[in-house]
C-alpha positions as CSV (number, residue, x, y, z in Angstrom):
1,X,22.0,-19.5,123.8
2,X,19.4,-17.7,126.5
3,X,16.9,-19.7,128.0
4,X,14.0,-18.5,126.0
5,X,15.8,-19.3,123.2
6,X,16.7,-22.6,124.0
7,X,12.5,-22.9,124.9
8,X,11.7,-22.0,121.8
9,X,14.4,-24.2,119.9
10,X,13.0,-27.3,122.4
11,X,9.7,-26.4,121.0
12,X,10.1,-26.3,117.2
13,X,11.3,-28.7,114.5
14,X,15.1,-27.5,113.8
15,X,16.0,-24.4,111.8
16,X,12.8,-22.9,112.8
17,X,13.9,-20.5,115.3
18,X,15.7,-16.7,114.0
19,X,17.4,-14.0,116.3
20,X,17.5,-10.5,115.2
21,X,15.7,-10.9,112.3
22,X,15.0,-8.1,109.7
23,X,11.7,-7.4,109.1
24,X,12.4,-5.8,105.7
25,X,12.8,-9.2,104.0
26,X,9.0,-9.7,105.7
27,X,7.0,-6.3,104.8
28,X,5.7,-5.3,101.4
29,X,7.1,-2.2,102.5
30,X,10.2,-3.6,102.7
31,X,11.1,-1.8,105.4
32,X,11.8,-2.6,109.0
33,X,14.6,-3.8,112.1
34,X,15.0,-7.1,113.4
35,X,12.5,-9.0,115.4
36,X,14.1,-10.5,118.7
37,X,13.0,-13.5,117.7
38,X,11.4,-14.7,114.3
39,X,9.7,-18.4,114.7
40,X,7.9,-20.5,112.0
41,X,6.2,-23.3,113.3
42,X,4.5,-25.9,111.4
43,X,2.1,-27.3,113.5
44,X,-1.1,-26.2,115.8
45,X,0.8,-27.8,118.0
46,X,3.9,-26.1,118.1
47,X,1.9,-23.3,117.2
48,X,0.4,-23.5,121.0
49,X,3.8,-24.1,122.3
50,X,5.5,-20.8,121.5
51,X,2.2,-19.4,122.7
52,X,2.6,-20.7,126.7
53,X,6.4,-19.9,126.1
54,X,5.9,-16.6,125.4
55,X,3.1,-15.9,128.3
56,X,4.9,-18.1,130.6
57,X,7.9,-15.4,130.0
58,X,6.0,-12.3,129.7
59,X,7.4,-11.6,126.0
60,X,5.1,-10.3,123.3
61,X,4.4,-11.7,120.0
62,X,2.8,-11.2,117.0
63,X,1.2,-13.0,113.9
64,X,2.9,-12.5,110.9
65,X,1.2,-13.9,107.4
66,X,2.5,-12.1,103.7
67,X,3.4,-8.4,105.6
68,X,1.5,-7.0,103.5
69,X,-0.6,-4.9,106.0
70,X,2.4,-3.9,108.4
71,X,4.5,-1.1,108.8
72,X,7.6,-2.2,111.2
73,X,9.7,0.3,113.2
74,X,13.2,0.5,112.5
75,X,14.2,-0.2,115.4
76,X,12.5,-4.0,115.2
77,X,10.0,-5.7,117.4
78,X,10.7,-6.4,121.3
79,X,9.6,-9.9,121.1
80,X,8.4,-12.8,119.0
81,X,7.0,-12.6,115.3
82,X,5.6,-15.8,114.6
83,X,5.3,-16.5,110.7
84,X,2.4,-18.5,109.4
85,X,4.0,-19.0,106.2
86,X,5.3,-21.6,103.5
87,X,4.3,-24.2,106.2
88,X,0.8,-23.3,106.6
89,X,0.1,-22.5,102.7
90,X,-2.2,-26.0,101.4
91,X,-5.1,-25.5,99.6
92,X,-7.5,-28.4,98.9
93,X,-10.8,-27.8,97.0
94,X,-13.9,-30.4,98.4
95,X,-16.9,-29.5,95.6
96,X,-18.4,-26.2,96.7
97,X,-15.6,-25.8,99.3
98,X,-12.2,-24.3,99.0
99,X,-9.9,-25.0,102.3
100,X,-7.3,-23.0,102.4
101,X,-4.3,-22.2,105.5
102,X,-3.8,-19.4,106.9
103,X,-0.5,-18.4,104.9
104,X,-1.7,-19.3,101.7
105,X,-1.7,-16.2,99.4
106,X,-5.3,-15.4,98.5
107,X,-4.0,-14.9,94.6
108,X,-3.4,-19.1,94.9
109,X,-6.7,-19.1,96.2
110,X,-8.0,-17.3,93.5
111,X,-6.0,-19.4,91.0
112,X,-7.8,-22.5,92.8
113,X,-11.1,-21.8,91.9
114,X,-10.9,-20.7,88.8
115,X,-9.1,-24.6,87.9
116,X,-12.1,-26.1,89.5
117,X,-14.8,-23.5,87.7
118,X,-16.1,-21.5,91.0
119,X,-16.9,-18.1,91.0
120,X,-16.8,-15.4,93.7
121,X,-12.8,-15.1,94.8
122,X,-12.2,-12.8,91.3
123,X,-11.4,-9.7,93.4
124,X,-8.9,-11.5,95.8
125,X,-7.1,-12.6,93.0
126,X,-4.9,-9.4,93.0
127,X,-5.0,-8.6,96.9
128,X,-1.2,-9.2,98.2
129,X,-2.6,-11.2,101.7
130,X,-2.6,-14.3,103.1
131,X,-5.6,-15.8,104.4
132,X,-5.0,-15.8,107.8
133,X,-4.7,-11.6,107.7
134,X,-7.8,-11.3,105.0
135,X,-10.2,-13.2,107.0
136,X,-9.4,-11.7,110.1
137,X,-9.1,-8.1,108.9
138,X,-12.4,-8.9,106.3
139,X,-10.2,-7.6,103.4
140,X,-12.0,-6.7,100.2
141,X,-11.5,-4.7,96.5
142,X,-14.1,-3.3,94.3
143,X,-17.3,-4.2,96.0
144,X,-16.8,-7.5,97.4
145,X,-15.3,-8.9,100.7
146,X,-14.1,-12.2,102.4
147,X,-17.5,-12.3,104.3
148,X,-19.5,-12.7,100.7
149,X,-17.4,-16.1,100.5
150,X,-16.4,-17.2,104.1
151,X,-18.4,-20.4,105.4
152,X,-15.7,-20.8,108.8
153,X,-12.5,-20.0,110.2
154,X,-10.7,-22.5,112.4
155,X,-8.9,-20.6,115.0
156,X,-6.6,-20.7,117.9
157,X,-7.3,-19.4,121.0
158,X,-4.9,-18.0,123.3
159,X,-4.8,-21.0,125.7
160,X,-4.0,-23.3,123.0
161,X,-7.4,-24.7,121.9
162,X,-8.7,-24.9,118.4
163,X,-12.1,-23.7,117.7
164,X,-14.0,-23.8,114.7
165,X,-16.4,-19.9,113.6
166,X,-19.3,-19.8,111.3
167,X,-19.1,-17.2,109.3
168,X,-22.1,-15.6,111.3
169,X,-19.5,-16.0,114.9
170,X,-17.0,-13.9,113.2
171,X,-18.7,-10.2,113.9
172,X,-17.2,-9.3,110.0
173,X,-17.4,-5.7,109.3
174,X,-15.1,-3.4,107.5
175,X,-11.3,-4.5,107.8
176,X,-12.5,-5.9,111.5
177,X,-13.6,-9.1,112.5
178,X,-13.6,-10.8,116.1
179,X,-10.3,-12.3,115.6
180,X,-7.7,-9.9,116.6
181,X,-10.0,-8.5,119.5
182,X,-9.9,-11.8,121.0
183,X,-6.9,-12.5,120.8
184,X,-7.3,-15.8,118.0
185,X,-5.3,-16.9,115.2
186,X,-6.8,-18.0,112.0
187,X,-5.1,-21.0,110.9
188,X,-7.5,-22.3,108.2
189,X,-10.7,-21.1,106.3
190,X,-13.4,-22.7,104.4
191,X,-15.0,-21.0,101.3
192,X,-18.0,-21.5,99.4
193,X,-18.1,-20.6,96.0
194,X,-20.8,-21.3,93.6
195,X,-20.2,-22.8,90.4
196,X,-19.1,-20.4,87.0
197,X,-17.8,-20.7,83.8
198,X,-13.6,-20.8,83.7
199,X,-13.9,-18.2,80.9
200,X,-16.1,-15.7,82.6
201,X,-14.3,-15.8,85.9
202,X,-10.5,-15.9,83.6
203,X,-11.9,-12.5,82.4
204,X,-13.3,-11.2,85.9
205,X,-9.9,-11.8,87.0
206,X,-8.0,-10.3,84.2
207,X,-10.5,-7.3,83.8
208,X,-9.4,-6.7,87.9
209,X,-5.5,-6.8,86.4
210,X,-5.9,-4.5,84.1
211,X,-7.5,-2.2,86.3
212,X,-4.9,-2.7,89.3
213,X,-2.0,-1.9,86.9
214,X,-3.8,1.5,85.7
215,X,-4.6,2.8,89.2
216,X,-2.8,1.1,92.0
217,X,1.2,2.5,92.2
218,X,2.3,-1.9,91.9
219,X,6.0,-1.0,90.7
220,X,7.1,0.5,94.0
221,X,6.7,-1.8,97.5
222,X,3.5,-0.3,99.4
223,X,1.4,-1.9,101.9
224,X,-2.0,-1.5,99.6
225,X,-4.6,0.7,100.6
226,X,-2.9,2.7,103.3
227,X,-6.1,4.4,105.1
228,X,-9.3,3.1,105.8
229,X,-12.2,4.9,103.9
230,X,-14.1,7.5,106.0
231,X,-17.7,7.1,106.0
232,X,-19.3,8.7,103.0
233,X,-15.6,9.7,101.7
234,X,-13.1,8.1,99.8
235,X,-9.4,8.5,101.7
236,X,-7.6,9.1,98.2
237,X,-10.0,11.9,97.2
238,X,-9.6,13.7,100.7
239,X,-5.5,13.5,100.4
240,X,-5.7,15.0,96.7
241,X,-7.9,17.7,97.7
242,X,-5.6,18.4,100.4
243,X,-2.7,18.9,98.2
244,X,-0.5,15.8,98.5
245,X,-0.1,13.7,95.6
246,X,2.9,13.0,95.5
247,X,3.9,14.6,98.8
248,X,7.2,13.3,100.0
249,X,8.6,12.5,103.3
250,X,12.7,11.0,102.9
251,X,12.1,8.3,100.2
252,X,8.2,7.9,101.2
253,X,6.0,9.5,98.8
254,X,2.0,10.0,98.4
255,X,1.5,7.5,95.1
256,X,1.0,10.2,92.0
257,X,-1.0,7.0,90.2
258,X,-3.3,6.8,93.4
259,X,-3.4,8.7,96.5
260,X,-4.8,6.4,98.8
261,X,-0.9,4.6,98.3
262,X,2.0,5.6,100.8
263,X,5.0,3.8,98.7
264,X,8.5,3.4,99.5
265,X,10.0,5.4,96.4
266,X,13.8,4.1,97.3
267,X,15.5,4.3,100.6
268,X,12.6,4.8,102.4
269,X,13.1,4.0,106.2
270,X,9.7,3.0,108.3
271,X,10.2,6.3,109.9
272,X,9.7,8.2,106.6
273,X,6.8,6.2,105.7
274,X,5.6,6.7,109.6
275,X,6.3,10.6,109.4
276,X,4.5,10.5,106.3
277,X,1.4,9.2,107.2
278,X,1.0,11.3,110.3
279,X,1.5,14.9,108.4
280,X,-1.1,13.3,105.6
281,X,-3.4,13.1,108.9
282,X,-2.6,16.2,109.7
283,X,-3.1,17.9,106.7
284,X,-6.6,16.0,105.4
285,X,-7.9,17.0,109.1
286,X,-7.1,20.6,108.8
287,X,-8.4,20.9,105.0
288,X,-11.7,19.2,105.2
289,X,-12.1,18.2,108.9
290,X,-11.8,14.2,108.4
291,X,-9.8,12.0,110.7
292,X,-8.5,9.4,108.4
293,X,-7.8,6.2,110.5
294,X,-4.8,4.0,108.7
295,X,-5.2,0.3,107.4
296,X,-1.8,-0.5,107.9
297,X,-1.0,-2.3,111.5
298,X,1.9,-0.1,112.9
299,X,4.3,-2.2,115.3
300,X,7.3,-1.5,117.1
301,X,8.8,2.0,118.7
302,X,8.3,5.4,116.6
């Protein structure tokens, strides 16, 4: 076993330390080569510790929550991807508050406060995140966003210390928050929901369903919305003006139910998908002139 290794081992509770790692079992995408090193600590604590090991080394890293915003290289990550998972998943509801960590799905979420009548999490109940990724990335669907129901974010800081963000310290916008710039992990977030009716929100939620199923490609693996929307554009509109439904790179494909989708049709390897994505680029830049910017966080070596 190599020293960094063996630091990391030191540092976490047994069996919480991978080598070579395939990201594919980690990525909606399903796609992607092994990490050097996948780690899942359960505390703040040992949260920090892989933290100074990695600095203290000069290895990388990189917070993973559901993979459901992440495109990995096949060739894998050069370095540490540290999962805020299973162990970082409770949700405890205090009145008007929901707490929830930063791996819990924001669907359970969702589920949460519709059993204790509060209103305003209807349109996360289909996003595929965690919380840890929504809040720090300000995810939202059809007209609503995690800053219309954040109250804080507890967060660690690169040298180890917890801090505590009103919603107001979090510089939300769209898909961008303070987190990632400086360098913070969410690991918990308080909402405030006002009360409802469990009926009216059960039917917000299922009228959401229905409509996610009829547009939104959810039988193949995708990573979601796969562009951010251009000002005064809409990034499925601009790809099926330039052509591309269902434009195909190896087993990636521009989604035929919505083109806004990149979706691995079967055999798709992240370079497909990667490929892919830059000729859509291409194309929607020489037809009508926009730069489309992708939502998906692309890692590794293409």
């Amino acid at each position: 076993m190599g020293s960094f290794q063996r630091l990391l081992g030191e540092a976490l509770a047994p069996g919480r330390v991978c080598v070579h790692e395939p990201m594919s079992r980690h990525t909606t995408f399903r796609v992607g080569g092994p990490a050097d090193y996948y780690v899942e600590p359960g505390t703040k604590e040992e949260l920090a510790a892989v933290f100074a090991i990695c600095r203290q080394n000069g290895i990388p890293y990189y917070i993973l929550g559901n993979g459901s915003n992440l495109l990995v290289s096949d060739k894998g990550y050069r370095g540490v991807m540290v999962s805020l998972g299973k162990h970082w998943s409770g949700i405890r509801v205090d009145g008007p508050r929901i707490w929830a960590g930063a791996g819990a799905l924001l669907s359970c979420v969702a589920r949460a406060a519709l059993k204790n009548s509060r209103k305003g999490m209807e349109f996360a109940s289909g996003i595929p995140g965690s919380v840890g990724g929504a809040v720090a990335m300000n995810a939202g669907a059809y007209g609503s966003e995690m800053a219309d129901v954040l109250e804080s974010v507890a967060a660690l800081t690169p040298g180890g210390e917890e801090r505590r963000l009103a919603v107001g310290e979090l510089e939300l916008g769209y898909r961008t928050s303070c987190i990632a710039g400086r360098g913070y992990v969410a690991l918990e977030a308080a909402f405030i929901l006002e009360p409802g009716e469990p009926e009216a929100i059960r039917e917000k939620m299922e009228e959401l369903s229905r409509k996610r199923k009829s547009k939104q490609p959810l039988e193949y693996p995708s990573a979601g919305s796969t562009f951010k929307r251009p000002l005064g554009h809409f990034a499925g509109k601009l790809i099926e003006d330039a052509g591309l439904r269902g434009f195909c790179v190896g087993g990636a494909q521009v989604s035929e139910k919505h083109c806004g989708f990149v979706v691995n049709r079967g055999g798709a390897t992240a370079a497909d998908i990667y490929e892919l994505c830059r000729r859509v680029r291409q194309r929607v830049w020489e037809h009508s002139g926009v730069e489309l910017e992708l939502e998906v966080k692309v890692l590794g070596d293409f």
